[in-house]
N, C-alpha and C positions, 0 to 999 in steps of 0.2 A: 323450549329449546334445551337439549342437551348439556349435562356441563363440559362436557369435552367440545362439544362446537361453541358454546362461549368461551371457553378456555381460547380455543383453536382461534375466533375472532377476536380476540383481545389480543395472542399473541400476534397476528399478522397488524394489526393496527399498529402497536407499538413499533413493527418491523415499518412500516412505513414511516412514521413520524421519525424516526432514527435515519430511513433514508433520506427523506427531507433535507434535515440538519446537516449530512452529510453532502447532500447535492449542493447547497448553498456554498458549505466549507472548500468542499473540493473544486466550486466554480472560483473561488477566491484564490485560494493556493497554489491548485493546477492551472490555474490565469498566469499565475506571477512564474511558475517554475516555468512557463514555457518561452521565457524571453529572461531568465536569470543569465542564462549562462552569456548569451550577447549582452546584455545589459554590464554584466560585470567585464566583460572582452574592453566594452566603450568606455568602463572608468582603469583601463589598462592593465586589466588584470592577466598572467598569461594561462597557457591550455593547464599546468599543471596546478596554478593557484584556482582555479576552475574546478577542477578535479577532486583534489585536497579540501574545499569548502561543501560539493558533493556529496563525498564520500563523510566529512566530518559529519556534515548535516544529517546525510541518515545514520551514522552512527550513535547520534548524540539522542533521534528520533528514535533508535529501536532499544542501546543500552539502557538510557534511564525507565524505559519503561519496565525493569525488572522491580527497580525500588515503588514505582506508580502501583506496578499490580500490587504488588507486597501491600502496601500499605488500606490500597484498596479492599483486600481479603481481611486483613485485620481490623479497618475500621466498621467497613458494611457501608460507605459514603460514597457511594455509585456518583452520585448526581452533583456534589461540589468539588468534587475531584476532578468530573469530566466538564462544568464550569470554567475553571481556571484553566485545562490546559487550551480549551477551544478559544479562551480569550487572547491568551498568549499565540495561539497559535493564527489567528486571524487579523486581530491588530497588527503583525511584524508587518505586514503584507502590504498595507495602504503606506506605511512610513516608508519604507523603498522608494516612493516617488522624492523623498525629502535627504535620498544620501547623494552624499558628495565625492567619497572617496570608495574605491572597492572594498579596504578593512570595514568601511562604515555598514554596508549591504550585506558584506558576510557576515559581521556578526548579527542583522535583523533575519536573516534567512537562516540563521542556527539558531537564535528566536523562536522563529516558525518550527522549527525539530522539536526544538524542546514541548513548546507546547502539545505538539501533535504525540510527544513520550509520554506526556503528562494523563492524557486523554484515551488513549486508544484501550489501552487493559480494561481501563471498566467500562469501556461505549462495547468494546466487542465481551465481554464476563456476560455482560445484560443483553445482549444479542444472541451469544449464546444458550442461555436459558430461554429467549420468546422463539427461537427455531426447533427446539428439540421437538415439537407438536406439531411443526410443517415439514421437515425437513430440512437435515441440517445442510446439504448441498444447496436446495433450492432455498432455505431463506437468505446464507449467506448470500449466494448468487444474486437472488433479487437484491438485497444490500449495496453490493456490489455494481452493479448496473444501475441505481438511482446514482451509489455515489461519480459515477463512469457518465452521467448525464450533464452533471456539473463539470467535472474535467471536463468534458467537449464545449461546450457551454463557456468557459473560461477563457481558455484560449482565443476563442470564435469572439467574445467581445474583446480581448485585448489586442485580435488581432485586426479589428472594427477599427479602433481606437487608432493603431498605427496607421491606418489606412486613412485617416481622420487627420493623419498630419498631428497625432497630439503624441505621440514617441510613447518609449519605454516608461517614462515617467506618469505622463497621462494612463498609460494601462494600469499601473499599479495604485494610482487614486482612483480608478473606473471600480476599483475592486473592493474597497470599505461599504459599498450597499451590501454587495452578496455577506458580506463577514455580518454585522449588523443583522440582516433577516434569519441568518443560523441562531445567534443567540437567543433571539426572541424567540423560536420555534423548542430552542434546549426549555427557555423557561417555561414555555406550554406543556411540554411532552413530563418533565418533572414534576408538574402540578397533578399529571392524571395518571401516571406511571412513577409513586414514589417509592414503590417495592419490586421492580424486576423481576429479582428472582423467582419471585411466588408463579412467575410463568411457569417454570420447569417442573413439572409434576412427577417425571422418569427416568433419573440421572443413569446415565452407563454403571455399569458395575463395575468402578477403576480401584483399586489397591490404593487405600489412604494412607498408607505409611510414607511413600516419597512418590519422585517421581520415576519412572520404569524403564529399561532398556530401550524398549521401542522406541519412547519420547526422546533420548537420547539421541538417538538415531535418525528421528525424524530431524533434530536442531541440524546435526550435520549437514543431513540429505538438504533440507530447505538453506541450508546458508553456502554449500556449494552453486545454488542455484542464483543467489543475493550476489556471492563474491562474481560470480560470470556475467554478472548485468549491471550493462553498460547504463548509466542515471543518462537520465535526458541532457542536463546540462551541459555535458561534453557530448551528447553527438549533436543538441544545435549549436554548440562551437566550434563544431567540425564543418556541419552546413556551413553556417554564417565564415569559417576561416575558406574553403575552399570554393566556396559560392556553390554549391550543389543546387540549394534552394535560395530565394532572393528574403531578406526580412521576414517582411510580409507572410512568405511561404512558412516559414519556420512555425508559428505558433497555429497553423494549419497541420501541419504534420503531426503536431502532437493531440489536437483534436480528434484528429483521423486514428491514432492508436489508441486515443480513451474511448473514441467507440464502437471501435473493435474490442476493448478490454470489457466494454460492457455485455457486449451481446454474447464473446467469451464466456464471462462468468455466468450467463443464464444458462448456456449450453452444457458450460462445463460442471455447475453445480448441478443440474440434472443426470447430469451422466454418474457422476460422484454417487447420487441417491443411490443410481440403478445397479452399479458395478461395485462398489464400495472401493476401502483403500486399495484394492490393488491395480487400480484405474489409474494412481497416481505414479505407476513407475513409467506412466507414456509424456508426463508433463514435462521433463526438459525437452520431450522432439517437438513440444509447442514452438519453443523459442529459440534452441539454440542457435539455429542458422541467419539469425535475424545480424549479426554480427561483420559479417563479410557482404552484406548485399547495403546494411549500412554506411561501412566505411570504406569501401569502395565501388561502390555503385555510383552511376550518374543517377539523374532524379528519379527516373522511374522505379529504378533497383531499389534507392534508396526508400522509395515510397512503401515499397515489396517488404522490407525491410522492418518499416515501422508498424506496417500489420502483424510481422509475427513478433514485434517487441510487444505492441498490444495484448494479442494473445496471450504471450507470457504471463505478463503485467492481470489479467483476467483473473489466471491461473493461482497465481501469486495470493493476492487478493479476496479470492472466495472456497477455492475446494481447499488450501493448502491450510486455512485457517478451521475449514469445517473442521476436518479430522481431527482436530487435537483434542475435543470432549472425548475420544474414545481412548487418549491418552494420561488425563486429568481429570482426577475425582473434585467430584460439585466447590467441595469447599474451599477448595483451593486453587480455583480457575482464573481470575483474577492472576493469581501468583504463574501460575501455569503458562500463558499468553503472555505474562511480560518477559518472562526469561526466553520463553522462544523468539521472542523481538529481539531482547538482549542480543543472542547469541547469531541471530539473521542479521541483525545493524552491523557487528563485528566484522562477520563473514561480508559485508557489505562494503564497509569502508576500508577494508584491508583492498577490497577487489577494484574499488573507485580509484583509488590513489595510487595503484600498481597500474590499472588501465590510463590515466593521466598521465603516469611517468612514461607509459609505453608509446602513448601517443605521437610524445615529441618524438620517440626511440625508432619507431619499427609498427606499423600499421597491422603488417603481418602477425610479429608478436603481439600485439596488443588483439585481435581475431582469434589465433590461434585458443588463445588465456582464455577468451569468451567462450569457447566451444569447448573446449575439451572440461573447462571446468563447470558447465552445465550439467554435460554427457555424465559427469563423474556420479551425479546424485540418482540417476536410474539404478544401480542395485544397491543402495543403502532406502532407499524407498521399495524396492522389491524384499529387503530381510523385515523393513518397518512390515509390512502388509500379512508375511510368514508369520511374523511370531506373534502378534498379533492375531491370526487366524488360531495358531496352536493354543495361546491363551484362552481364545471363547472356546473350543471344545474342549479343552480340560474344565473349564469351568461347566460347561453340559454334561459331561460325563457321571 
């Protein structure tokens, strides 16, 4: 056999044991986030403390992950790095069944952030380098749809669970198997995968001196898209406030948009291969409209809704992450991917917490905010795709 198709099967093995880990994690996580936002409603929490814990969560999830890649680059410790945060990020989850007060759950669920900052820059540095030999639309994408199987996967047992008469509480002890069989699969996949990068044989030919225009540009474009999207937590505290969907229904709804996020990112990262960056100035008409069918729609709308939040969420998730190797030279990719979390968490938690406050405020506003600041990331992702393009023909010339 060829070394490029041993290459090629090695890199796609690792892409699977990686999705694995992530199926598990995200049946764990995305279990608990789809009953957080009721969960903390019933220890009295209100829509903007809902909001405020949301928004910090993913901030705390995408910020620290600047200092994770960082560190990750300089040390070269892929694999104890992405250890600790998966632990951290899995354990907060089962102890949720054991809080007592709202303060108590928010700070286990800003746990779970932190963990998941901790992890993420080197689980996707090492993902990065085993796609460049498949493709980097389609291995994210596939990535992205194992982890999109557990999201569904998650909800679907804790919403078993409620259905079980065993509550909120029961769902979130239902969820220490799934955390447990991820770890043990990280410690498989490190024993046989203790050098990653040696996947990537072909790095893009990116400017080592810093980081470029484009990439700039891309943080904006991508964190306009973070600040307009609405976190699941507050719109099932909108269900569960205005009774749109019954309990039960709610961690259904969010099943039904992780799997649509999955089949999304298969779609969408193949398209990504064929059309390249400039495919990406059509990703906020994925999702923008997902907003006003959301939060006022009756159920059906609403359901209408959580499809094209899915979508988004797909989008998010696998094309939006591919491109960035053609932003970010090899040895500094780690670093590269955390500051772009950085600067997406930001733009995140400024938009959760402004969507929170609008909530109580003005429905309208709080819609309007989600759309228009979508819409806004189409031509800062159409100059990213330009100069970009001008760059590789000066470089051919």
């Amino acid at each position: 056999m060829a070394s490029a198709d041993l290459t090629r099967k090695a890199a796609w093995k690792f892409i699977v044991f990686v999705g694995i880990i992530s199926l598990f994690s995200d049946l764990t996580y995305e279990g608990a986030r789809s009953i957080s936002g009721p969960f903390l409603g019933t220890l009295q929490a209100g829509a903007i403390a809902v909001g405020v814990v949301a928004g910090l969560g993913e901030f705390i999830g995408y910020a620290l992950r600047l200092i994770a890649g960082y560190l990750t680059d300089r040390t070269g410790r892929y694999w104890p790095i992405t250890l600790v945060g998966y632990s951290l990020n899995l354990f907060a989850i089962p102890l949720l069944a054991l809080a007592w007060r709202w303060e108590v759950a928010a700070i286990l669920l800003l746990t779970e952030r932190l963990g998941k900052a901790i992890r993420t820059p080197a689980r996707d540095a090492m993902l990065s380098h085993a796609v460049s030999t498949v493709g980097r639309g389609w291995g994210f994408g596939f990535h992205e749809a194992m982890d999109q199987l557990g999201a569904v996967c998650g909800p679907l047992l804790v919403a078993a669970v409620i259905y079980f008469k065993g509550g909120y509480r029961g769902g979130f002890a239902a969820l220490l198997l799934p955390a447990l069989l991820a770890l043990a699969v990280i410690g498989i996949t490190a024993r046989i995968y203790p050098h990653p990068q040696h996947l990537e044989k072909i790095a893009p030919q990116v400017d080592a001196k810093g980081f470029s225009r484009p990439y700039w540009l891309y943080i904006a474009a991508s964190g306009l898209i973070g600040a307009g999207y609405a976190d699941f937590p507050l719109i099932a505290y909108h269900f569960s406030k205005t009774g749109v969907a019954a309990p039960g229904w709610i961690p259904l709804f969010y099943a039904l948009a992780m799997g649509v996020d999955a089949v999304a990112a298969l779609i969408l990262g193949r398209l990504y291969d064929r059309l390249g960056m400039g495919f990406l100035t059509a990703v906020p008409l994925f999702s923008a409209l997902f907003a006003p069918l959301v939060f006022l729609g009756g159920f059906n709308w609403a359901l209408a809704g959580m499809v094209l939040w899915g979508i988004g969420m797909g989008a998010q998730e696998s094309i939006i992450k591919a491109a960035l190797p053609e932003m970010v030279p090899k040895e500094r990719r780690a670093t590269g991917y955390g500051l772009f979390h950085a600067g997406f968490g930001l733009f995140w938690f400024l938009g959760s917490a402004l969507m929170g406050f609008l909530y109580d405020l003005s429905l309208a506003a709080l819609i309007a905010f989600s759309v228009v600041t979508q819409l806004g990331a189409t031509p800062l992702f159409f100059l990213v795709s330009r100069n970009l393009a001008g760059s590789r023909n000066r470089q051919a010339a």
